[in-house]
mmJSON file of the N, C-alpha and C atoms, coordinates in Angstrom:
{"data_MODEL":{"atom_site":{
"group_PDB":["ATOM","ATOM","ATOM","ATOM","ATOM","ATOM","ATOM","ATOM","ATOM","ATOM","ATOM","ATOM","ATOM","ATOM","ATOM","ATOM","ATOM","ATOM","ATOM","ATOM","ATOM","ATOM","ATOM","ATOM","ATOM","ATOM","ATOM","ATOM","ATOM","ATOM","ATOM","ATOM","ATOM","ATOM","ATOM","ATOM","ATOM","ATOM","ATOM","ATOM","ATOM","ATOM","ATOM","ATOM","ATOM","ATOM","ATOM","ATOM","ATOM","ATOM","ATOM","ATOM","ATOM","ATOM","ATOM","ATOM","ATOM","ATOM","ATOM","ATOM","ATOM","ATOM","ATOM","ATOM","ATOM","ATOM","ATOM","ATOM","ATOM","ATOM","ATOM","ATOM","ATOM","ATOM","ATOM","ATOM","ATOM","ATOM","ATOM","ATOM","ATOM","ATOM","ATOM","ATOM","ATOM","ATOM","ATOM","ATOM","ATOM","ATOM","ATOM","ATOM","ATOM","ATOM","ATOM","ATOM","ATOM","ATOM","ATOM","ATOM","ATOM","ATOM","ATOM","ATOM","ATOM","ATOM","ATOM","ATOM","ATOM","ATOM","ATOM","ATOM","ATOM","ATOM","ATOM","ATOM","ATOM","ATOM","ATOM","ATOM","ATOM","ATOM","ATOM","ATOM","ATOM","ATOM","ATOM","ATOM","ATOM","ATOM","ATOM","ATOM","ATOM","ATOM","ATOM","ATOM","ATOM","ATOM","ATOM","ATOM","ATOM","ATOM","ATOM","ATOM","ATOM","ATOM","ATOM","ATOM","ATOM","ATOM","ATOM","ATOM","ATOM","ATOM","ATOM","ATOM","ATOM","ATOM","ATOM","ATOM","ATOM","ATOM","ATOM","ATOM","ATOM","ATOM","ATOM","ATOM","ATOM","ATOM","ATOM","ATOM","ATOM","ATOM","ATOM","ATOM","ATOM","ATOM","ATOM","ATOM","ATOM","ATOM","ATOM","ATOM","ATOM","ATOM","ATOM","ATOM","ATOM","ATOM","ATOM","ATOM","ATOM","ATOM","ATOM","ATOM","ATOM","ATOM","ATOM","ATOM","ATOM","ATOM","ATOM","ATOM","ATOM","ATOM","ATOM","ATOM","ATOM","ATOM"],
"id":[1,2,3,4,5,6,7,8,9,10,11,12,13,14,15,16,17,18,19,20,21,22,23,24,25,26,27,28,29,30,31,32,33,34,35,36,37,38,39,40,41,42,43,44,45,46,47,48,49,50,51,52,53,54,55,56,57,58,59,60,61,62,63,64,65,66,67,68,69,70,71,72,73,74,75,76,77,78,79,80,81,82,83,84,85,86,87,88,89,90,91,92,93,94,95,96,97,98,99,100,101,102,103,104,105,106,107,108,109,110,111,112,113,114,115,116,117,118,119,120,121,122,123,124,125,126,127,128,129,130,131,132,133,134,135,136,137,138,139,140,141,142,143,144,145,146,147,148,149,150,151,152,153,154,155,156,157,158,159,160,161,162,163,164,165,166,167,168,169,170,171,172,173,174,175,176,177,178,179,180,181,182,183,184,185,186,187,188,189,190,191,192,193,194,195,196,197,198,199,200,201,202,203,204,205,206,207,208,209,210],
"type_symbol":["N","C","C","N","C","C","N","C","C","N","C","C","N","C","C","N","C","C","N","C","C","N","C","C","N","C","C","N","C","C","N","C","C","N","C","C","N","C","C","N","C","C","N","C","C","N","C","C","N","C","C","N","C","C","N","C","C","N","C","C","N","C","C","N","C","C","N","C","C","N","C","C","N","C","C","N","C","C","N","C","C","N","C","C","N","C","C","N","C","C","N","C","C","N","C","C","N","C","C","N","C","C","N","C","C","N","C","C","N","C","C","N","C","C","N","C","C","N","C","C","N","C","C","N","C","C","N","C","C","N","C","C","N","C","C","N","C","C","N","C","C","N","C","C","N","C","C","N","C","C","N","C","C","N","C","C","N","C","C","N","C","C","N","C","C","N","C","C","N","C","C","N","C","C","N","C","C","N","C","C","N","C","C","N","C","C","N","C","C","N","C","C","N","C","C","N","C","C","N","C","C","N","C","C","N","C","C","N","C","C"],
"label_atom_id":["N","CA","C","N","CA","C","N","CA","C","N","CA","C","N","CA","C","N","CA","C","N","CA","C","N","CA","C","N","CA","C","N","CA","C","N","CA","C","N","CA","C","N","CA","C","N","CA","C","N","CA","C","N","CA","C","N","CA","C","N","CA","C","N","CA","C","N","CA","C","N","CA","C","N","CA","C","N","CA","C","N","CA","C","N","CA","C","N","CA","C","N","CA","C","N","CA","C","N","CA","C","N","CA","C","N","CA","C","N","CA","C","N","CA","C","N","CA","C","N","CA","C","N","CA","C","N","CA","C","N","CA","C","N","CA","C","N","CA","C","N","CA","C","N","CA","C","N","CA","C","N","CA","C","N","CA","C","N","CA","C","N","CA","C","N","CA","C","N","CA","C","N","CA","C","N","CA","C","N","CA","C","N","CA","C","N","CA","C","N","CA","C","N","CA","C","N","CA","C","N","CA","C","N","CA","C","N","CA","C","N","CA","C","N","CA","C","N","CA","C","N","CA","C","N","CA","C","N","CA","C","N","CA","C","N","CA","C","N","CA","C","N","CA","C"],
"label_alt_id":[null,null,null,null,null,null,null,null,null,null,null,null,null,null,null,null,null,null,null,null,null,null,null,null,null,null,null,null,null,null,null,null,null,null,null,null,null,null,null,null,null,null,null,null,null,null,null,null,null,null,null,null,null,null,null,null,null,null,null,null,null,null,null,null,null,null,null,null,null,null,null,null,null,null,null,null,null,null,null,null,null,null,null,null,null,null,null,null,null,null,null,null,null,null,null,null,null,null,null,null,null,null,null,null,null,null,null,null,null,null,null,null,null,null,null,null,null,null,null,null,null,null,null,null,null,null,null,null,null,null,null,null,null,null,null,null,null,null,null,null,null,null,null,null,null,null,null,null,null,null,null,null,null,null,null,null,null,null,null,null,null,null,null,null,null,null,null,null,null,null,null,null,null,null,null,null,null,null,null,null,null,null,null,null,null,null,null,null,null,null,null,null,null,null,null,null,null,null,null,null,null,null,null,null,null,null,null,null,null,null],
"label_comp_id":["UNK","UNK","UNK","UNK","UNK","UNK","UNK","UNK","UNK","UNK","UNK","UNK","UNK","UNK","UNK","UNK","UNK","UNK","UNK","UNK","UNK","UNK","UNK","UNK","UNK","UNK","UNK","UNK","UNK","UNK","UNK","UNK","UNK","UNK","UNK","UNK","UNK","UNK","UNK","UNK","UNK","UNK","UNK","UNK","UNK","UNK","UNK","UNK","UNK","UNK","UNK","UNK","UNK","UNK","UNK","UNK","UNK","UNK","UNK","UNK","UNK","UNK","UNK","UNK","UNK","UNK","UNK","UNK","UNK","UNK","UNK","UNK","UNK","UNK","UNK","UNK","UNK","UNK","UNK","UNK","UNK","UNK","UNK","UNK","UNK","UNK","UNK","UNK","UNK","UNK","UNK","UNK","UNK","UNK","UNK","UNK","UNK","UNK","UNK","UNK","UNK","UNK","UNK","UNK","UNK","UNK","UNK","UNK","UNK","UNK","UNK","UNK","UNK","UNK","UNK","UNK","UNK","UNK","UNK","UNK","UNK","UNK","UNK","UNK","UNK","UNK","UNK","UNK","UNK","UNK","UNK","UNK","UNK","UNK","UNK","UNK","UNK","UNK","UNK","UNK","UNK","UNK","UNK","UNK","UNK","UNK","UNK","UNK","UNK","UNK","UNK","UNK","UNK","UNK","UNK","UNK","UNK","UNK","UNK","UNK","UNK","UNK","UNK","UNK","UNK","UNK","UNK","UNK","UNK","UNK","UNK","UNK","UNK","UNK","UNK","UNK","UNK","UNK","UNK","UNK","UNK","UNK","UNK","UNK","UNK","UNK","UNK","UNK","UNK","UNK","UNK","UNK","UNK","UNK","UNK","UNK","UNK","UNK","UNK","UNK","UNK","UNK","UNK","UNK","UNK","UNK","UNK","UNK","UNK","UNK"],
"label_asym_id":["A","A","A","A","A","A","A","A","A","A","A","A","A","A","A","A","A","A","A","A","A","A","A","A","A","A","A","A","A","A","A","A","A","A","A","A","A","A","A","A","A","A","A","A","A","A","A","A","A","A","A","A","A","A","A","A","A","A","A","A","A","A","A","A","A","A","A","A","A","A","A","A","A","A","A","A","A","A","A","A","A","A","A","A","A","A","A","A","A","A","A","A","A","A","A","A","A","A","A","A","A","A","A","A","A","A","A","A","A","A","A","A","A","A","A","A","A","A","A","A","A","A","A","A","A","A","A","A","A","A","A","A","A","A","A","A","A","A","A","A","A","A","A","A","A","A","A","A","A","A","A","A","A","A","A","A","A","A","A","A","A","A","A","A","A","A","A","A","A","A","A","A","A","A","A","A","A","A","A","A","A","A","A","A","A","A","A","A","A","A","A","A","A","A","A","A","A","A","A","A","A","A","A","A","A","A","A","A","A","A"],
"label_entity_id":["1","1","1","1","1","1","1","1","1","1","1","1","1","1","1","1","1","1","1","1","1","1","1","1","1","1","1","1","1","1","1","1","1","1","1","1","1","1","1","1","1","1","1","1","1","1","1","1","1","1","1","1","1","1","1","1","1","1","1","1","1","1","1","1","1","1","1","1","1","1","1","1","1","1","1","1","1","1","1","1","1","1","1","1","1","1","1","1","1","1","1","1","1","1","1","1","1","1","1","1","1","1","1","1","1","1","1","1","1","1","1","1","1","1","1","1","1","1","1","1","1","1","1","1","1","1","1","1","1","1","1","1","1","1","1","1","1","1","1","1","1","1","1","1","1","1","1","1","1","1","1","1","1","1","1","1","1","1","1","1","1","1","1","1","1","1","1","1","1","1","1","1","1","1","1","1","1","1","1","1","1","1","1","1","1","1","1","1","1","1","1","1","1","1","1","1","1","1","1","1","1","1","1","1","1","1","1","1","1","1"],
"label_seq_id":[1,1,1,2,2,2,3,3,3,4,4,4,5,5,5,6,6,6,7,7,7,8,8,8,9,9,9,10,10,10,11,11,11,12,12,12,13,13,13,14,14,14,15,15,15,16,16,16,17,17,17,18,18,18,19,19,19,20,20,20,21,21,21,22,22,22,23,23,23,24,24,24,25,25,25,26,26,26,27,27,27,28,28,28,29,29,29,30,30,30,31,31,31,32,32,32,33,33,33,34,34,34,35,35,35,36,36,36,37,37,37,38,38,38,39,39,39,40,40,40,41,41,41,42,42,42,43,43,43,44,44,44,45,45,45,46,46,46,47,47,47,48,48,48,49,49,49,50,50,50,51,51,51,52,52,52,53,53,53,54,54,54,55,55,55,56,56,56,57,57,57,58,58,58,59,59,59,60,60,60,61,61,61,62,62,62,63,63,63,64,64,64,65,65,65,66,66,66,67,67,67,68,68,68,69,69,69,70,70,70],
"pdbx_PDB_ins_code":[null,null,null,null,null,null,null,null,null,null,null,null,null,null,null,null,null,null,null,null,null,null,null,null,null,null,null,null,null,null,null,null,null,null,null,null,null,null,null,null,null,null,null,null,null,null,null,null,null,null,null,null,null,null,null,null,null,null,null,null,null,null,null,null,null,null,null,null,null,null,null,null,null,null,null,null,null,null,null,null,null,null,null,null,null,null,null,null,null,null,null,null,null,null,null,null,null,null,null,null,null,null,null,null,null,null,null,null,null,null,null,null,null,null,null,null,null,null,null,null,null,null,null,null,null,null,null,null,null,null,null,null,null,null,null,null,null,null,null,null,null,null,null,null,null,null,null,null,null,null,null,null,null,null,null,null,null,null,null,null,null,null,null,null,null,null,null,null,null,null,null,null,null,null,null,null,null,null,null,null,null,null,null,null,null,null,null,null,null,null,null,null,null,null,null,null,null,null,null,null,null,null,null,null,null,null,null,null,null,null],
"Cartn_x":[0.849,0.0,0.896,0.649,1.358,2.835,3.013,4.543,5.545,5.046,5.938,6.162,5.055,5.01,5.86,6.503,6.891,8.19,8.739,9.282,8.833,8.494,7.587,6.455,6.006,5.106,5.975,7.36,8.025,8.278,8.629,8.997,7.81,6.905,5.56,5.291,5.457,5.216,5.572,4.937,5.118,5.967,5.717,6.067,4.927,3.766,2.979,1.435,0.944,-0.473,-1.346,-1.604,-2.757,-2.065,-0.826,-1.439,-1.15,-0.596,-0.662,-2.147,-2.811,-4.583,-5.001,-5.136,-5.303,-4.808,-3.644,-2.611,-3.404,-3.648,-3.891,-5.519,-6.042,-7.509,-7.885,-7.027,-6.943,-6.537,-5.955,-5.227,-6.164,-6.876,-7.907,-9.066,-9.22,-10.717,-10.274,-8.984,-8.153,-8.227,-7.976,-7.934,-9.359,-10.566,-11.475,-12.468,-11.871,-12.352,-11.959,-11.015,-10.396,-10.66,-11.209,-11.491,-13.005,-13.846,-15.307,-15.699,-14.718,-14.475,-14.296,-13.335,-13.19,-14.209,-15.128,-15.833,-17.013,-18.174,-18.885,-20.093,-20.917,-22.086,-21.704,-20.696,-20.581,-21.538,-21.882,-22.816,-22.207,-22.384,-21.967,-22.165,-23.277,-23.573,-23.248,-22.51,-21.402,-20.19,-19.712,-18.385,-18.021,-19.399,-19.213,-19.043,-19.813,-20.001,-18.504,-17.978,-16.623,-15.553,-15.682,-15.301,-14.864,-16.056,-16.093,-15.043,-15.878,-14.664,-13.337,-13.11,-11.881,-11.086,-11.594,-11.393,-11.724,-12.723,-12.405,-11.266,-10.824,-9.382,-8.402,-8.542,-7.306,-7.183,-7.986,-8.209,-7.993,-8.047,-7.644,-6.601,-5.701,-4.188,-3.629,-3.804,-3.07,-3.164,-4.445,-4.539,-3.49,-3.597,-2.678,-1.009,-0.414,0.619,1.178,0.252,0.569,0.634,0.183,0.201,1.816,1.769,2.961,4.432,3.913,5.269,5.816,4.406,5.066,6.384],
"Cartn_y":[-1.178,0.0,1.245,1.609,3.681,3.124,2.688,2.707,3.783,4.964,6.049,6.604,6.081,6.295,5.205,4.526,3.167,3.682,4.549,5.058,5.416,6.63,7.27,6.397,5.109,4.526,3.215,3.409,2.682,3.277,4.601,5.426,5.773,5.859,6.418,4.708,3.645,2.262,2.133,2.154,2.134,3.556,4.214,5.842,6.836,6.512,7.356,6.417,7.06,6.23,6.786,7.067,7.528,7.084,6.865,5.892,4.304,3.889,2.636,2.52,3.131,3.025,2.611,3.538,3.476,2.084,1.939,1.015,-0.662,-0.363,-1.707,-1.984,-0.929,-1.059,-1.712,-1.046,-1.385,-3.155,-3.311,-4.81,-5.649,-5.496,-6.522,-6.676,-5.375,-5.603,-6.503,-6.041,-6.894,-8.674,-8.799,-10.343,-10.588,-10.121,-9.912,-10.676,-10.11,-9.486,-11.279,-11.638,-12.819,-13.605,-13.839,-15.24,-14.834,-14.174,-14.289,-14.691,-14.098,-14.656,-15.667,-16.928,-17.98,-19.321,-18.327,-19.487,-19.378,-20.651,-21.159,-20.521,-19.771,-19.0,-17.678,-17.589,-16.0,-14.802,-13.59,-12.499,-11.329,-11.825,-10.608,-9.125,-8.694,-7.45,-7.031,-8.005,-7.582,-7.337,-8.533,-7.85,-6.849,-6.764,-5.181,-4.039,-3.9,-2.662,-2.803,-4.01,-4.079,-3.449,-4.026,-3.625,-1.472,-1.221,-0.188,0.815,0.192,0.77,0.345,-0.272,-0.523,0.496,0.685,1.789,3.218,3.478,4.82,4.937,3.85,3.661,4.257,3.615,3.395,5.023,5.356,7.303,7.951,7.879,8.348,8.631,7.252,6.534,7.733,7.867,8.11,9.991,10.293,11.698,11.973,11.31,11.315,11.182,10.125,10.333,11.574,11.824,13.719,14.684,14.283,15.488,15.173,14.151,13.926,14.019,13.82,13.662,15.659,16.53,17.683,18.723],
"Cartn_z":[0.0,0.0,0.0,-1.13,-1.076,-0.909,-2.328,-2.049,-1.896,-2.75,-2.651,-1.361,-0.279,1.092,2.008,1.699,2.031,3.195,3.165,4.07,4.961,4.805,6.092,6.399,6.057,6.744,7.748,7.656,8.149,9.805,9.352,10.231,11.301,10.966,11.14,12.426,11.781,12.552,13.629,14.577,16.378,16.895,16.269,16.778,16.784,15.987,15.557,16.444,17.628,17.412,16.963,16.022,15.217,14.198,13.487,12.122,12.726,14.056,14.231,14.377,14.935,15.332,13.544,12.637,11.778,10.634,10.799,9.573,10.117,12.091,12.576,11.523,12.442,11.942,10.373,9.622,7.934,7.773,8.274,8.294,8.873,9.731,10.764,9.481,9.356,8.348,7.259,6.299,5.384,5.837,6.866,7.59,7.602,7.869,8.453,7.385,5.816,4.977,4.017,4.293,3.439,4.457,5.437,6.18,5.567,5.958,5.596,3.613,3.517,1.811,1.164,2.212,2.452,2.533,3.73,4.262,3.027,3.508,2.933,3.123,2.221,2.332,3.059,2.752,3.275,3.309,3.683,3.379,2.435,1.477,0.655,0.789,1.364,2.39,3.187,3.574,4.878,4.983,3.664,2.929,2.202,1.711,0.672,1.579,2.649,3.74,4.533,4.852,5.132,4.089,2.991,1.968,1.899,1.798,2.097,2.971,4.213,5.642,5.35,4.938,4.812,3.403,2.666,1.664,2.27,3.05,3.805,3.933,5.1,6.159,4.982,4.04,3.003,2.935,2.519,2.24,3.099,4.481,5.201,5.987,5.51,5.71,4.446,3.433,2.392,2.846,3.164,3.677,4.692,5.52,6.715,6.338,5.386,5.048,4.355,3.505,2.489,3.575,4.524,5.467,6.254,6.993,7.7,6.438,4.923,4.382,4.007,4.737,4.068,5.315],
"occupancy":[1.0,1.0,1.0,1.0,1.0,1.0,1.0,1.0,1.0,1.0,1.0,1.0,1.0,1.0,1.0,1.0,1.0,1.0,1.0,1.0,1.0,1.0,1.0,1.0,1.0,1.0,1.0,1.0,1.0,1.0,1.0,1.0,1.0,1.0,1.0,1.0,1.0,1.0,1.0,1.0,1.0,1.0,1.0,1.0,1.0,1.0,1.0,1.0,1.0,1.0,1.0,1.0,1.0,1.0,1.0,1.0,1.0,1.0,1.0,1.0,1.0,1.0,1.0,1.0,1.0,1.0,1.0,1.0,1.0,1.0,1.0,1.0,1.0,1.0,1.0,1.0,1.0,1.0,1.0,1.0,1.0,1.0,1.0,1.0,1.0,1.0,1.0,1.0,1.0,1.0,1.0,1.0,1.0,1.0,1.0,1.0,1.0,1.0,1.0,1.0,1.0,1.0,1.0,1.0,1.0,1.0,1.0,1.0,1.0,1.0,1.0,1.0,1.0,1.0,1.0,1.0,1.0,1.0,1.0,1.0,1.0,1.0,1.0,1.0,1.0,1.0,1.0,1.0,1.0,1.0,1.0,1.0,1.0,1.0,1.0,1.0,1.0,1.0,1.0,1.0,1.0,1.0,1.0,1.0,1.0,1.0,1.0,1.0,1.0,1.0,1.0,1.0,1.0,1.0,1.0,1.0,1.0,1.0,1.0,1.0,1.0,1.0,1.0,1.0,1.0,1.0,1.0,1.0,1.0,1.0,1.0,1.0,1.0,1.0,1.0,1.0,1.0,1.0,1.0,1.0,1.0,1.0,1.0,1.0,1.0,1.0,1.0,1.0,1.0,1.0,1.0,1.0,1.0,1.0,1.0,1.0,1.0,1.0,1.0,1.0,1.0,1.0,1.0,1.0,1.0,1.0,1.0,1.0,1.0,1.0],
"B_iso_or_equiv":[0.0,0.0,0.0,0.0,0.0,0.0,0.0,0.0,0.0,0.0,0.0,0.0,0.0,0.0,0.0,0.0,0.0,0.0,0.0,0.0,0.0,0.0,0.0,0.0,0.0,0.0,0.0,0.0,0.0,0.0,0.0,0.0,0.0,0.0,0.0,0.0,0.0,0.0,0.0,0.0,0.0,0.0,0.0,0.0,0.0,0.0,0.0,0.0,0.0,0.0,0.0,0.0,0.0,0.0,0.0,0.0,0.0,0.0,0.0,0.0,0.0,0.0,0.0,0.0,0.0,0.0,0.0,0.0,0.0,0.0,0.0,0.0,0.0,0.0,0.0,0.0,0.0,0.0,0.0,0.0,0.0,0.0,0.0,0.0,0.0,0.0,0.0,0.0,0.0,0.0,0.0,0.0,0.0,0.0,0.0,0.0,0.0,0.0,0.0,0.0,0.0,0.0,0.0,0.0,0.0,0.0,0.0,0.0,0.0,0.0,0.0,0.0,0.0,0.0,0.0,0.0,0.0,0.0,0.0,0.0,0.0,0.0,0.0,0.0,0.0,0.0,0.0,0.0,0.0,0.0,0.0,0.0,0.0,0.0,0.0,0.0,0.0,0.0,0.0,0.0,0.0,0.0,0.0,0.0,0.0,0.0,0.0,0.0,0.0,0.0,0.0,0.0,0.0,0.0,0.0,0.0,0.0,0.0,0.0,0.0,0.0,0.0,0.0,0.0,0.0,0.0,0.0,0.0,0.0,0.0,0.0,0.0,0.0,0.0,0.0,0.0,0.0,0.0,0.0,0.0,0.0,0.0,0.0,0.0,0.0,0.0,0.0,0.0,0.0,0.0,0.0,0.0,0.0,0.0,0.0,0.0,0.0,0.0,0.0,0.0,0.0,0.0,0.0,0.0,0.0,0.0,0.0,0.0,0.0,0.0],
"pdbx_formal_charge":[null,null,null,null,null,null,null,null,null,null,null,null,null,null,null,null,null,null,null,null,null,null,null,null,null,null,null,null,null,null,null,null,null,null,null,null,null,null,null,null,null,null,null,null,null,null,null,null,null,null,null,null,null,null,null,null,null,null,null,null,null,null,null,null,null,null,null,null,null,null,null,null,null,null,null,null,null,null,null,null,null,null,null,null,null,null,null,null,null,null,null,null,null,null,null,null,null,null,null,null,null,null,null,null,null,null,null,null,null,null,null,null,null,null,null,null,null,null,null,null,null,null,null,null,null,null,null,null,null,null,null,null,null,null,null,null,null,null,null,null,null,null,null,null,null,null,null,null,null,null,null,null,null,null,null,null,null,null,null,null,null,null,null,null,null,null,null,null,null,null,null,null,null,null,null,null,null,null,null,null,null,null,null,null,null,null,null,null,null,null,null,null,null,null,null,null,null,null,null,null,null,null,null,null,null,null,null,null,null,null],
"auth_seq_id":[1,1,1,2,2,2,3,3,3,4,4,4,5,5,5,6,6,6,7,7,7,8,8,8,9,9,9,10,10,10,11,11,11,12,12,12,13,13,13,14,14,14,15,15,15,16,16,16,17,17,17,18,18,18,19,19,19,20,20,20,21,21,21,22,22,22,23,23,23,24,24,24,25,25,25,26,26,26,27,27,27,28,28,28,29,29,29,30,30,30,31,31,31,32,32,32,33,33,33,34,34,34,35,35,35,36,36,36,37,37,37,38,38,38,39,39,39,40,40,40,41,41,41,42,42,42,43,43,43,44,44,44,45,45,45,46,46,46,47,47,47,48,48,48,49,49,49,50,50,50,51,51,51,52,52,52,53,53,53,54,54,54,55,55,55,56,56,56,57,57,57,58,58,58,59,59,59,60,60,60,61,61,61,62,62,62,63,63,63,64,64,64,65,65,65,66,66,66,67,67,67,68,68,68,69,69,69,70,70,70],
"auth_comp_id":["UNK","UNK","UNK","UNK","UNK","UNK","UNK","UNK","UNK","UNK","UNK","UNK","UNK","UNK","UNK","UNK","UNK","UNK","UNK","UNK","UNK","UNK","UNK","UNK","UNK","UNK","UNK","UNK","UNK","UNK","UNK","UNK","UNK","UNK","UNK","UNK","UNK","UNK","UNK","UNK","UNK","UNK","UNK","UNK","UNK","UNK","UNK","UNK","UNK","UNK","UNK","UNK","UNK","UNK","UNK","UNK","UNK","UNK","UNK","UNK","UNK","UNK","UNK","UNK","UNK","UNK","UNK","UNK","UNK","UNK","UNK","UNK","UNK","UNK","UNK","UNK","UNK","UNK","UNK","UNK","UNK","UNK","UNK","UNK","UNK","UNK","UNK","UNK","UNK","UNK","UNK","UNK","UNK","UNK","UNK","UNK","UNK","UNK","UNK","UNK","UNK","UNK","UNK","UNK","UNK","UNK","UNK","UNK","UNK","UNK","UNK","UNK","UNK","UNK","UNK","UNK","UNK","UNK","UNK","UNK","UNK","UNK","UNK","UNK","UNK","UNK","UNK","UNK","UNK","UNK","UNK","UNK","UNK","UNK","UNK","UNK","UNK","UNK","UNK","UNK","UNK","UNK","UNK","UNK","UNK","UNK","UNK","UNK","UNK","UNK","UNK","UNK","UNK","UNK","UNK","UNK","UNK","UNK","UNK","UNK","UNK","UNK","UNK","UNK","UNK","UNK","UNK","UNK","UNK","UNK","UNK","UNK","UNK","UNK","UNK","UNK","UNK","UNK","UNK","UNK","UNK","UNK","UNK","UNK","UNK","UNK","UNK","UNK","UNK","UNK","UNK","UNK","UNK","UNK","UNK","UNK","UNK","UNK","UNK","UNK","UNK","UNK","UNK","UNK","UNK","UNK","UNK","UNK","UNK","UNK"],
"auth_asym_id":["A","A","A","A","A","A","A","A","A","A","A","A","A","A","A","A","A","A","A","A","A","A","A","A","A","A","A","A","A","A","A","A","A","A","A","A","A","A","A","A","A","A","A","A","A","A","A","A","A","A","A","A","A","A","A","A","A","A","A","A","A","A","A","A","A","A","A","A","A","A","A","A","A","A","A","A","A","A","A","A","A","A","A","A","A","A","A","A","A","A","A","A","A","A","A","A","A","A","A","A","A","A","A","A","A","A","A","A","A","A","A","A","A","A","A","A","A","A","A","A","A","A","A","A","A","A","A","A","A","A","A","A","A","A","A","A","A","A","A","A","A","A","A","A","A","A","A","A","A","A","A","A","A","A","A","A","A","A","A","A","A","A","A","A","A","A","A","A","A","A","A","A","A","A","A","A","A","A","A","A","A","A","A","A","A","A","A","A","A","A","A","A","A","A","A","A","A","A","A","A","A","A","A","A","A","A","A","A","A","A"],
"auth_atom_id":["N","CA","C","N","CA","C","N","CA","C","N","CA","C","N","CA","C","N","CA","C","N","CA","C","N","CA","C","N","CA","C","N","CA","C","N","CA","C","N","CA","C","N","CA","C","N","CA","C","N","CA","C","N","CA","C","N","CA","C","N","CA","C","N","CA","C","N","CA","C","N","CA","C","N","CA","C","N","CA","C","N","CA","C","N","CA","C","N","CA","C","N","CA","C","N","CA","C","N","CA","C","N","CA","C","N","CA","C","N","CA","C","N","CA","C","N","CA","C","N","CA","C","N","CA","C","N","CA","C","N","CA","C","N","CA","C","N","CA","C","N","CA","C","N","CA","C","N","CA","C","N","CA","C","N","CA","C","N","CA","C","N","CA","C","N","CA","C","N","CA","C","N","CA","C","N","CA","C","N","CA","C","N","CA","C","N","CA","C","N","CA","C","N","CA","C","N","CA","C","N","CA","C","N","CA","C","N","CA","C","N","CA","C","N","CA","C","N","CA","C","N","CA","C","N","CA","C","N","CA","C","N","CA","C","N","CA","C","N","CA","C","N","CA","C"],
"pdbx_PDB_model_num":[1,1,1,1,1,1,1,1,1,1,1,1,1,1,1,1,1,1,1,1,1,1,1,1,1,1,1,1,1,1,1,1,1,1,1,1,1,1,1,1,1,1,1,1,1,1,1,1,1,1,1,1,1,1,1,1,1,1,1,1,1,1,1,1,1,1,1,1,1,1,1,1,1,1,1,1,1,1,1,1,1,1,1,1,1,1,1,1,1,1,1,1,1,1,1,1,1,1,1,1,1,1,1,1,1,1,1,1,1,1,1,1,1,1,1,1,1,1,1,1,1,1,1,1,1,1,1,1,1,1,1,1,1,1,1,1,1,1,1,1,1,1,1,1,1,1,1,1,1,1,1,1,1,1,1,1,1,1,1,1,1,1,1,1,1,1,1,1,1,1,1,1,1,1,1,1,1,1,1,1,1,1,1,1,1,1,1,1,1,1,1,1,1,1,1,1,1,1,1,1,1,1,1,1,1,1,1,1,1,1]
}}}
């Protein structure tokens, strides 16, 4: 994710809690998101709305880096 950010999201990793709050949050739903995908009869309504939040996160991660990289 955001490679051109790949530094400062290094730097940013267990120094920063607000993008660890954030980077964690993104990753759980990601896990969250491929086990329910997995299983058998999944809710597609639930993944999509996951889906979702998890693309906020993403936007908001990437907002947050432009800001910290200026």
């Amino acid at each position: 994710m955001f490679p051109e950010y790949r530094s400062l999201i290094t730097s940013l990793k267990g120094h920063d809690i607000q993008f660890d709050r954030l980077f964690k949050k993104h990753n759980e739903l990601d896990d969250k998101i491929n086990v329910m995908t997995s299983a058998n009869g999944f809710d597609e309504v639930h993944i999509e709305q996951l889906k979702k939040e998890k693309l906020l996160l993403k936007d908001e991660i990437f907002v947050y880096l432009q800001q910290k990289a200026q």
